[in-house]
MARMI-171270 format. One line per field, with one value per residue (C-alpha): x, y negated, z; residue in one letter; residue number from 0; chain. Coordinates in nm, 3 decimals. Layout:
<pts>
east <- X:...
north <- Y:...
up <- Z:...
rest <- A:...
nr <- NUM:...
kette <- A:...
</pts>
This chain:
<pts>
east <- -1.928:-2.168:-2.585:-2.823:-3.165:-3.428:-3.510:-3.707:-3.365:-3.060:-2.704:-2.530:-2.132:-1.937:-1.854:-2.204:-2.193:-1.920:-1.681:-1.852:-1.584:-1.367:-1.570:-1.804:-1.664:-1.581:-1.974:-2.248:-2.473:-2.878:-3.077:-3.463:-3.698:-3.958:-3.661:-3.466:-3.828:-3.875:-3.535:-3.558:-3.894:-3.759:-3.432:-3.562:-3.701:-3.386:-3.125:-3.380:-3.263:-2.907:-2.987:-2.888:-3.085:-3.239:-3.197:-2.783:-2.766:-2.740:-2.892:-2.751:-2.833:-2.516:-2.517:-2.409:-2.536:-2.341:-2.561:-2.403:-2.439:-2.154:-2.030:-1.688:-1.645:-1.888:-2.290:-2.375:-2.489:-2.430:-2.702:-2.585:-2.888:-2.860:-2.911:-3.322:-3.350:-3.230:-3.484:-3.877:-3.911:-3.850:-3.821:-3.534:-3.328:-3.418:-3.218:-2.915:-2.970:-2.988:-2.641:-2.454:-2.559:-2.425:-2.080:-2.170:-2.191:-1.919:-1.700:-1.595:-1.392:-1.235:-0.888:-0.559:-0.338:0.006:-0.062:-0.217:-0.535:-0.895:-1.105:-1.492:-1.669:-1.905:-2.214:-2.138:-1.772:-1.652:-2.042:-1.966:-1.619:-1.350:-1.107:-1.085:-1.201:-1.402:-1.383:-1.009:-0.993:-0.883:-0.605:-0.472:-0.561:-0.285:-0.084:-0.033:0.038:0.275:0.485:0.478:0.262:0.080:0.037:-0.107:-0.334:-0.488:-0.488:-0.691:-0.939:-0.979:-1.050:-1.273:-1.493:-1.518:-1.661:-1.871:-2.047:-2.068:-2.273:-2.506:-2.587:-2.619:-2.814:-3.062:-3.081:-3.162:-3.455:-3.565:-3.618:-3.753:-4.028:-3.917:-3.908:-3.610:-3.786:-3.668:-3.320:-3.284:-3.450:-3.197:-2.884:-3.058:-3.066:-2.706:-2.659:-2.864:-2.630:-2.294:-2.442:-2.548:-2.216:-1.997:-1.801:-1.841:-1.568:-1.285:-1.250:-1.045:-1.065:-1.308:-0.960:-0.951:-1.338:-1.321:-1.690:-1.844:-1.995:-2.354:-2.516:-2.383:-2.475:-2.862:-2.843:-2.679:-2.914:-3.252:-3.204:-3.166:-3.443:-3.710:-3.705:-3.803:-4.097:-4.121:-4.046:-4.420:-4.540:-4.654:-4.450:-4.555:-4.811:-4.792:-4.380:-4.409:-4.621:-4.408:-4.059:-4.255:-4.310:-3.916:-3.777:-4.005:-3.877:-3.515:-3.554:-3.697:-3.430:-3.168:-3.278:-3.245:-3.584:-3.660:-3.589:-3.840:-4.119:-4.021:-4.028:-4.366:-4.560:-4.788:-5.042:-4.969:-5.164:-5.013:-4.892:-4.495:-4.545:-4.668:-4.391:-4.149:-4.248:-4.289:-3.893:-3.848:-4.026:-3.909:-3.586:-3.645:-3.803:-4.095:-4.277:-4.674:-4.622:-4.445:-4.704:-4.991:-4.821:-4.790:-5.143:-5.286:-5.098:-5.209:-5.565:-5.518:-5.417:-5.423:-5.253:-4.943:-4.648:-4.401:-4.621:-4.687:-4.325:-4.264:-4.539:-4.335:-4.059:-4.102:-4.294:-4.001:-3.761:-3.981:-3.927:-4.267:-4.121:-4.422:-4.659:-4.479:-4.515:-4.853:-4.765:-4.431:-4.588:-4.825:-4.566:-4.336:-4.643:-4.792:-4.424:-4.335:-4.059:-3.881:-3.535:-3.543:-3.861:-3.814:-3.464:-3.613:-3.954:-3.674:-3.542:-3.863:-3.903:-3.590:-3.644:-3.913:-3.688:-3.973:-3.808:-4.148:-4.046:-3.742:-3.792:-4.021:-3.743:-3.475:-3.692:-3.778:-3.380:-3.265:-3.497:-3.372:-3.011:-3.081:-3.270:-2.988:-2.692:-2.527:-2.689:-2.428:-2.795:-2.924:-2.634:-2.567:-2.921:-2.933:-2.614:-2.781:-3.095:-2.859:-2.642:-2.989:-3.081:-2.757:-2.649:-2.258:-2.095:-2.397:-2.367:-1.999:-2.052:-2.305:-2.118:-1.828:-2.066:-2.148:-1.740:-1.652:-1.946:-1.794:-1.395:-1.338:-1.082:-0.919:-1.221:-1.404:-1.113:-1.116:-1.483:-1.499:-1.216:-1.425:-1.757:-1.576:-1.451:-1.818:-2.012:-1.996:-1.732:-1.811:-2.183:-2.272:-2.222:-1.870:-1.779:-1.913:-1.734:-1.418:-1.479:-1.481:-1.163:-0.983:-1.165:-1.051:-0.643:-0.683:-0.769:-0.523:-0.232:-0.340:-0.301:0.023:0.161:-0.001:0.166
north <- 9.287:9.378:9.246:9.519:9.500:9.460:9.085:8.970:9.055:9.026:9.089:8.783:8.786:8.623:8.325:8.232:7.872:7.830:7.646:7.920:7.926:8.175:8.345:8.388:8.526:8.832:8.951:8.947:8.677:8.764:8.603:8.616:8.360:8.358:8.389:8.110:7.841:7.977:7.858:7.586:7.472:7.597:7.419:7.078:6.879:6.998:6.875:6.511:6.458:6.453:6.140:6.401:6.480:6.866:6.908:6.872:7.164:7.504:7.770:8.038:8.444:8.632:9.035:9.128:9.299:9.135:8.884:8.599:8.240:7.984:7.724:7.678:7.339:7.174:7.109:7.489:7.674:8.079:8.290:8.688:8.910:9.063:8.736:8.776:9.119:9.034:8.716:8.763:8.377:8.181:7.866:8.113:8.048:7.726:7.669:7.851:7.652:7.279:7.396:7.495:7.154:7.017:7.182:7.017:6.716:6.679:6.787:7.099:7.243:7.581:7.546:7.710:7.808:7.796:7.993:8.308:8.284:8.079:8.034:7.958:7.801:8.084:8.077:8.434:8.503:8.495:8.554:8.932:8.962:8.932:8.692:8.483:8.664:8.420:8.515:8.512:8.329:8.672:8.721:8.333:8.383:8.706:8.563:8.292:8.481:8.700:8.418:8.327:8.026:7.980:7.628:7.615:7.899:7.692:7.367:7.533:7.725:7.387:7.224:7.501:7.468:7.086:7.177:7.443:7.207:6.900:7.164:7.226:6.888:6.803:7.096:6.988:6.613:6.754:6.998:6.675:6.451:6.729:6.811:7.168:7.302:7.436:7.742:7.921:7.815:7.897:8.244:8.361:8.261:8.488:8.761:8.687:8.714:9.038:9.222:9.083:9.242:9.576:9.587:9.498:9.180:8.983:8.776:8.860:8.608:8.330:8.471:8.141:8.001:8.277:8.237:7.971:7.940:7.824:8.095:8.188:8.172:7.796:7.669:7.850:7.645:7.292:7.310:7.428:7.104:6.916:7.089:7.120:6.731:6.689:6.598:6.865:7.185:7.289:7.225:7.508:7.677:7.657:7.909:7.911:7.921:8.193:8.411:8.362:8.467:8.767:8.875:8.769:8.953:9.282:9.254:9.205:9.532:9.719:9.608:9.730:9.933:10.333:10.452:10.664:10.357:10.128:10.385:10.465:10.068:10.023:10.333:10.443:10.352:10.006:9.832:9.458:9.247:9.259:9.665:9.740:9.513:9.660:10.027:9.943:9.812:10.122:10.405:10.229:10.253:10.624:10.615:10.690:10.520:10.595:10.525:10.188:10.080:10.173:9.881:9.657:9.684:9.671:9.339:9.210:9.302:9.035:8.754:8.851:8.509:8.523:8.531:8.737:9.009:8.969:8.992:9.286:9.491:9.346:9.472:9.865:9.845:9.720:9.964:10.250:10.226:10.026:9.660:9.629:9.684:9.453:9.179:9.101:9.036:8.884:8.620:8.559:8.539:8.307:8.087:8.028:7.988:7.681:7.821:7.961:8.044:8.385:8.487:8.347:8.552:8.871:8.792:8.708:9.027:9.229:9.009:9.168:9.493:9.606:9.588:9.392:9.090:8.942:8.861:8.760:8.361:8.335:8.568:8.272:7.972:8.148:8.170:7.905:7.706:7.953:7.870:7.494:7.483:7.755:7.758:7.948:8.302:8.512:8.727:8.468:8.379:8.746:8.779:8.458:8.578:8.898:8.740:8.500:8.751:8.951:8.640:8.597:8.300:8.403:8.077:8.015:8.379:8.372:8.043:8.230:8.492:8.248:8.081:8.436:8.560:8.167:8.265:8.687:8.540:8.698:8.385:8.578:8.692:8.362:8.153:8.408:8.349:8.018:7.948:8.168:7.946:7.676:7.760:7.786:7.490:7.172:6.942:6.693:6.833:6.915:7.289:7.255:7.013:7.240:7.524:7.280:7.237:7.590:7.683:7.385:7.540:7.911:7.787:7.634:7.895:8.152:7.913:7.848:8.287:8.282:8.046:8.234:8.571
up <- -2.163:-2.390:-2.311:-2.230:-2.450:-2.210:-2.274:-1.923:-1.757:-2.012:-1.935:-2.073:-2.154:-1.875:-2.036:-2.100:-1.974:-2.197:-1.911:-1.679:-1.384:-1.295:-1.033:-1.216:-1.535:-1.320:-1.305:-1.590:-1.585:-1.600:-1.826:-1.792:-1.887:-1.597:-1.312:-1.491:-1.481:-1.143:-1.012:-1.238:-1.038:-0.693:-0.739:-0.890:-0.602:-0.396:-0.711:-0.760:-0.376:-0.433:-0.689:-0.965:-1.269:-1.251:-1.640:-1.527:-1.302:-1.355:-1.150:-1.230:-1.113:-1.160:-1.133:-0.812:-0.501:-0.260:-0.053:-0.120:-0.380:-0.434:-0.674:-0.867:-0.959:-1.185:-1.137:-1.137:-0.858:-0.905:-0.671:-0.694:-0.763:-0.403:-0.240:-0.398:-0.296:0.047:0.115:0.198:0.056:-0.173:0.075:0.222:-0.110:-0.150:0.180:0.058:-0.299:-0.081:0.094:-0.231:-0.351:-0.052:-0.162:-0.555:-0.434:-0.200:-0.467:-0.301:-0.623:-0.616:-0.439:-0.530:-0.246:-0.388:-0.703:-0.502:-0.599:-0.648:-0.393:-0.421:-0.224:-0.065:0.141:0.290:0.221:0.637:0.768:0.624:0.633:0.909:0.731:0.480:0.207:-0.023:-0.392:-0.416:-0.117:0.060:-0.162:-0.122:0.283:0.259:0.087:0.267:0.599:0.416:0.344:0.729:0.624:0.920:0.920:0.599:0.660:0.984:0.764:0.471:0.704:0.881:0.546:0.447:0.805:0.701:0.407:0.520:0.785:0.536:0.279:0.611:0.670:0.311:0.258:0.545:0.430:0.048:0.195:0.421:0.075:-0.116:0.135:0.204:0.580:0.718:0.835:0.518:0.605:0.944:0.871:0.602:0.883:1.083:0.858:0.819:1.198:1.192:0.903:1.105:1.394:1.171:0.985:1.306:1.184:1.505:1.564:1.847:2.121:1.931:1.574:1.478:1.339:1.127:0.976:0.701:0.766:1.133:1.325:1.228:1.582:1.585:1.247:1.364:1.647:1.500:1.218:1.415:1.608:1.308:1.074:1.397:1.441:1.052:0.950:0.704:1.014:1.025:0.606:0.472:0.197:-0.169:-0.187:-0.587:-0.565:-0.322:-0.553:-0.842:-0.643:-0.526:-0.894:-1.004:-0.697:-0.769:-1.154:-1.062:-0.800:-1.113:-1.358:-1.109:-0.894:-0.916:-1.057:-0.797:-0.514:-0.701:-0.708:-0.282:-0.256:-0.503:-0.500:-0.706:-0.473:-0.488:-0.779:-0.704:-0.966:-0.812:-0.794:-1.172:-1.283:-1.099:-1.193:-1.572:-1.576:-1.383:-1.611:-1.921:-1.850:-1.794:-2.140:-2.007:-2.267:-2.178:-1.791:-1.859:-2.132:-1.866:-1.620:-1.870:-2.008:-1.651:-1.566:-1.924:-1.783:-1.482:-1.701:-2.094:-2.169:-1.923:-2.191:-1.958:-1.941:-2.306:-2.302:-2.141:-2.347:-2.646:-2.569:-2.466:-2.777:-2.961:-2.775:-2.855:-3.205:-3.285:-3.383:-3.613:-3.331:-3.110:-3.325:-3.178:-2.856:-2.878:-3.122:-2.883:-2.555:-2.779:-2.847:-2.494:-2.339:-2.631:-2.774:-2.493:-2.622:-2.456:-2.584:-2.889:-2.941:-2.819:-3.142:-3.395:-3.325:-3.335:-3.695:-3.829:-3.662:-3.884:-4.195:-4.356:-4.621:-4.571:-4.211:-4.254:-4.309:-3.976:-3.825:-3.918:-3.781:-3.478:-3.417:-3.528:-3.317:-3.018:-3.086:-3.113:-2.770:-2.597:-2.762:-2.519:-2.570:-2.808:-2.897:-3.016:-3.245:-3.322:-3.448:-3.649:-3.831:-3.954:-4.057:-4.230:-4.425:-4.504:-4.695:-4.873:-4.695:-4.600:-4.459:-4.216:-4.120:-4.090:-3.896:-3.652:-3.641:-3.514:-3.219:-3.067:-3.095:-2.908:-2.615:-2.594:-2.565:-2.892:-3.002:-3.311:-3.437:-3.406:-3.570:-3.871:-3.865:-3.855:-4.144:-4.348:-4.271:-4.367:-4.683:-4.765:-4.661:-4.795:-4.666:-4.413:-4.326:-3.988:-4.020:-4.119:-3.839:-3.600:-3.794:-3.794:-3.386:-3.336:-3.513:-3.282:-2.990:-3.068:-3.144:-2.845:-2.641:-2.849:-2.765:-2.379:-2.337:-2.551:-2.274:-1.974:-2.093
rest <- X:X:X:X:X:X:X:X:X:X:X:X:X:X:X:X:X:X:X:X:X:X:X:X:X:X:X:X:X:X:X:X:X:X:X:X:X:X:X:X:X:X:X:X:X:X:X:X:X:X:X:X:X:X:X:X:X:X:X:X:X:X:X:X:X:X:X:X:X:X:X:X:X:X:X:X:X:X:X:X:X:X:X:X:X:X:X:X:X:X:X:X:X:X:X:X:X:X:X:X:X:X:X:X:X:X:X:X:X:X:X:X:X:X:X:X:X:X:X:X:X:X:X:X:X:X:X:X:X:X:X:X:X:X:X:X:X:X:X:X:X:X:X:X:X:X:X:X:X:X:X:X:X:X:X:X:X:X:X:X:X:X:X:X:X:X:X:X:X:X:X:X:X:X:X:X:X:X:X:X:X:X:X:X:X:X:X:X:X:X:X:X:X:X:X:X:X:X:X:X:X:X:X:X:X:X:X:X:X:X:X:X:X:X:X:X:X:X:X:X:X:X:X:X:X:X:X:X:X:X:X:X:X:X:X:X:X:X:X:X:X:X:X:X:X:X:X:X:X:X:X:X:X:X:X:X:X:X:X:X:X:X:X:X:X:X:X:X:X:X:X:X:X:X:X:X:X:X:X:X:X:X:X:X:X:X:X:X:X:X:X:X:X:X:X:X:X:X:X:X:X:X:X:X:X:X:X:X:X:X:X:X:X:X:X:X:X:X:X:X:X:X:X:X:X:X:X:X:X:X:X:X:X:X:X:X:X:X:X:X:X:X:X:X:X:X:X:X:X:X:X:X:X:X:X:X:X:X:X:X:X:X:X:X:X:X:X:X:X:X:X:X:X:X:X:X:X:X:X:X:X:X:X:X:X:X:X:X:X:X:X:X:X:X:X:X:X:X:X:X:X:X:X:X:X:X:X:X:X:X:X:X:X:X:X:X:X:X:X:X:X:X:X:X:X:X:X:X:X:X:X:X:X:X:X:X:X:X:X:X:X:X:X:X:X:X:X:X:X:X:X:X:X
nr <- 0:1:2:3:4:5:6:7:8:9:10:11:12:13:14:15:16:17:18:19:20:21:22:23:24:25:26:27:28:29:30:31:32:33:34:35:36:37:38:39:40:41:42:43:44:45:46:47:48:49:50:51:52:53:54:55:56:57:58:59:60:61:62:63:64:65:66:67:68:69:70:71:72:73:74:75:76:77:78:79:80:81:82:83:84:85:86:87:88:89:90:91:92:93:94:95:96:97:98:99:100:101:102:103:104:105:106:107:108:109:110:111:112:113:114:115:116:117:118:119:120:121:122:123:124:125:126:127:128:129:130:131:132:133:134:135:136:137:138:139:140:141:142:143:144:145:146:147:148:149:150:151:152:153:154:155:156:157:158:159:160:161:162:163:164:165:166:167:168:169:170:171:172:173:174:175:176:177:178:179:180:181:182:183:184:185:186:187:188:189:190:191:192:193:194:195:196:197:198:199:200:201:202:203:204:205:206:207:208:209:210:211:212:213:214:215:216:217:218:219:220:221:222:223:224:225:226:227:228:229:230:231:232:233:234:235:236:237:238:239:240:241:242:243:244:245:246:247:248:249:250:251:252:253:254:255:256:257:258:259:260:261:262:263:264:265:266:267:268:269:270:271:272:273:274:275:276:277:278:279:280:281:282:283:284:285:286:287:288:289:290:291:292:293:294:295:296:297:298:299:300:301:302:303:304:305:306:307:308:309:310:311:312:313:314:315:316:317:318:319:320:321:322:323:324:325:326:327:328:329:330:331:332:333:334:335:336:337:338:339:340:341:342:343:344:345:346:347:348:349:350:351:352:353:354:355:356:357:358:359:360:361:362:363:364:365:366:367:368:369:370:371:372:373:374:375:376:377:378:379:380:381:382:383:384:385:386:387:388:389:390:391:392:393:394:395:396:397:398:399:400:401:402:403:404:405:406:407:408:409:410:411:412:413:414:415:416:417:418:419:420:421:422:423:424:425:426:427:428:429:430:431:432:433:434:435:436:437:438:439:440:441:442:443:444:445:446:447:448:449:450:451:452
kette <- A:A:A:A:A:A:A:A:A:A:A:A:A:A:A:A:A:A:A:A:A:A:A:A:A:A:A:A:A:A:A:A:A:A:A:A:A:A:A:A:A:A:A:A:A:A:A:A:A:A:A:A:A:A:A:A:A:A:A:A:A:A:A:A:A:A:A:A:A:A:A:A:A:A:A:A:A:A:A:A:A:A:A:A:A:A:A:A:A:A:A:A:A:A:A:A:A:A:A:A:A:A:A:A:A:A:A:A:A:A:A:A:A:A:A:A:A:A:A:A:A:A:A:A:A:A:A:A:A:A:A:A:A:A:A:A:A:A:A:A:A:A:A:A:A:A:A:A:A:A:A:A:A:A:A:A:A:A:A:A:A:A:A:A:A:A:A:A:A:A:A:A:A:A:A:A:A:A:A:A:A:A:A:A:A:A:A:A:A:A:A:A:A:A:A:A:A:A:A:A:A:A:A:A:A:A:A:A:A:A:A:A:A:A:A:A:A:A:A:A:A:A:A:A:A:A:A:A:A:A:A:A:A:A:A:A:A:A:A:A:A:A:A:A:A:A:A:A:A:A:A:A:A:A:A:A:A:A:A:A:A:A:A:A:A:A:A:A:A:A:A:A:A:A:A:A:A:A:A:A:A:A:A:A:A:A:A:A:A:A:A:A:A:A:A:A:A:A:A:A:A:A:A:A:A:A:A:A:A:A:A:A:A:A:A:A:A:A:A:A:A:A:A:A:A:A:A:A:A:A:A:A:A:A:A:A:A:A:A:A:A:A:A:A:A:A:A:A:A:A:A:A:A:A:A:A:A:A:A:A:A:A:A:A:A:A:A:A:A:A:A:A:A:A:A:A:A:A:A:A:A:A:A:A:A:A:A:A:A:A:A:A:A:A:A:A:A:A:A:A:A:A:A:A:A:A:A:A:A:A:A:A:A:A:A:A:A:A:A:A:A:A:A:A:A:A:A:A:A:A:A:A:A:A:A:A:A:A:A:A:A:A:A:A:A:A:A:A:A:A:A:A:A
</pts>
């Protein structure tokens, strides 16, 4: 699908993380620089205590409003956009984060029920539902019955509880290592408790066999024993953590949120940092270009050098129509952040947006220093090729144009692209190996959907 323009919170295509699982690949992916170093931060000390390295797994926030998070195979955790809107703490997702880790590293990889369907692995799927409904895993669930499976459908509901209360444990050992307190943990499962009370899925007298997850009130009670006799139960939470999922989860709300629920939720009376950043996602996207400047100058106010405001500002300037005016500021952002590939994307742009051939060879640095650091971001690569063909430089630009058609799915378009790249760089260098890899990569894939039709 194709990636909305507001930078802080991007709209990535589904196939992002390149072998992005199937679950997955059925929402947008959101891609903002300060929520990605935030769960970056939140997630690391939980991903050090599984003995893994936190530069190898992916936290990843996936457009959705369901409450839920899950993983599909691989070291990547997904967290659905209604999972922050629904938790008061960040130590409340770092609990659900330390139990989908639990499912990484038990190896819990989507299943396949005779052909009916993937199922992932899902925090929430059964707390909120009355069957098996995980992902998919309804589908495979009714599919089995209708086939008058019921043996397998008790075996693979069995298997799934297993799973479910090895992620718990895990989950509660990881938190233990890290430091955290379980408080966070054991107050999102009672949220959950509260909404299957709210929404009416409470379990029938003997429909546990059904639930391919255990029963909230007894994983609150097996892991309140567990977490209260930690030494970690009464440490404070991370003040400075705290404050910074505040501001993600108020920018997220404003991103998605209808305008008018943002303002009812952040008034105008309300002059925090989480409220003007929600309202100036919320007023710019009404174009309401003086309103949403007046948030983002009053939050520059509080801290004149904190880049994701800069950011912002940068941006509704940019989107206004003012790339030359933005320049300031996004300079500035990209600076102070290092580099950030987001930020730096989002200044190349502005570079090329004033039409200015004077910009142009800072534009292409800035990219191709963005594409080297996240390759994954078709923008990125979709940018770099214009600035590319603007300075005459064809087989790099088809070549570009090649890595942002791979990322979208676009096979045919990327194999024309990258023979055409190909035919243009020198033989052997690095750009027409990679060119080289992506033509194998895009016959592949063409050949792998002539065989599935």
């Amino acid at each position: 699908m194709p990636k909305l323009r507001l930078p802080a919170l991007l709209f990535a295509i589904p196939a992002l993380l390149g072998a992005c699982a199937a679950p997955a690949s059925a929402q947008s992916i959101l891609r903002d620089a300060e929520t990605e170093a935030l769960l970056r931060d939140m997630a690391a000390p939980l991903v050090k205590a599984t003995g893994l390295r936190p530069g190898d797994v992916d936290i990843v926030l996936v457009n959705d409003s369901s409450v839920n998070a899950f993983v599909a195979g691989g070291q990547a955790v997904y967290v659905n956009s209604g999972l922050i809107d629904e938790a008061d703490t960040a130590a409340e997702v770092q609990g659900v984060v330390a139990h989908e880790l639990g499912h990484v590293t038990g190896g819990h990889a989507v299943l396949n029920m005779g052909g009916k369907g993937a199922t992932n692995i899902s925090l929430l799927s059964l707390l909120l539902g009355a069957a098996a409904a995980s992902a998919g895993g309804g589908e495979a669930a009714m599919g089995v019955i209708m086939a008058g499976q019921q043996a397998a459908m008790g075996k693979y509901l069995a298997y799934n509880r297993s799973q479910e209360a090895s992620a718990d444990a895990a989950g509660a050992q990881y938190l233990s290592k890290a430091g955290i307190s379980g408080r966070g943990s054991i107050a999102f499962f009672e949220k959950l408790q509260n909404m299957e009370f709210r929404y009416g899925y409470r379990p029938k007298d003997g429909d546990e066999f059904y639930s391919s997850h255990p029963l909230t009130g007894d994983r609150i009670a097996t892991l309140k024993d567990t977490y209260e006799k930690d030494a970690a139960w009464e440490k404070p939470d991370d003040a400075a953590i705290q404050k910074r999922f505040l501001r993600a989860k108020a920018k997220l709300f404003g991103f998605l949120a209808e305008p008018y629920q943002v303002l009812r939720k952040y008034p105008m009376t309300d002059n925090s940092v989480p409220a003007r950043y929600a309202r100036a996602y919320a007023f710019h996207r009404e174009s309401k270009f003086a309103e949403a400047r007046a948030e983002t100058e009053a939050l520059i106010a509080t801290d004149p050098n904190d880049p994701y405001f800069l950011e912002l500002d940068g941006q509704i300037l940019l989107e206004a129509g003012k790339p030359a005016e933005a320049l300031p500021m996004l300079r500035k952002a990209n600076a102070i952040s290092g580099n950030t590939p987001l930020i730096a994307t989002l200044f190349g742009h502005a570079l090329m947006a004033t039409e200015d051939p004077a910009n142009y060879k800072e534009a292409q640095e800035v990219l191709k220093t963005a594409a080297a650091r996240d390759r994954e971001n078709p923008f990125t690569w979709y940018q770099l090729g214009m600035i590319y063909a603007a300075n005459g430089d064809m087989p790099r630009a088809y070549l570009a144009s090649a890595e942002q058609q791979v990322l979208s799915g676009r096979m045919e378009e990327a194999l024309r692209s990258a023979q055409a790249a190909e035919a243009g760089l020198a033989q052997g260098s690095p750009d027409w190996i990679r060119a080289q890899d992506i033509e194998m990569q895009a016959r592949a894939e063409l050949e792998r959907d002539k065989k599935r039709r």
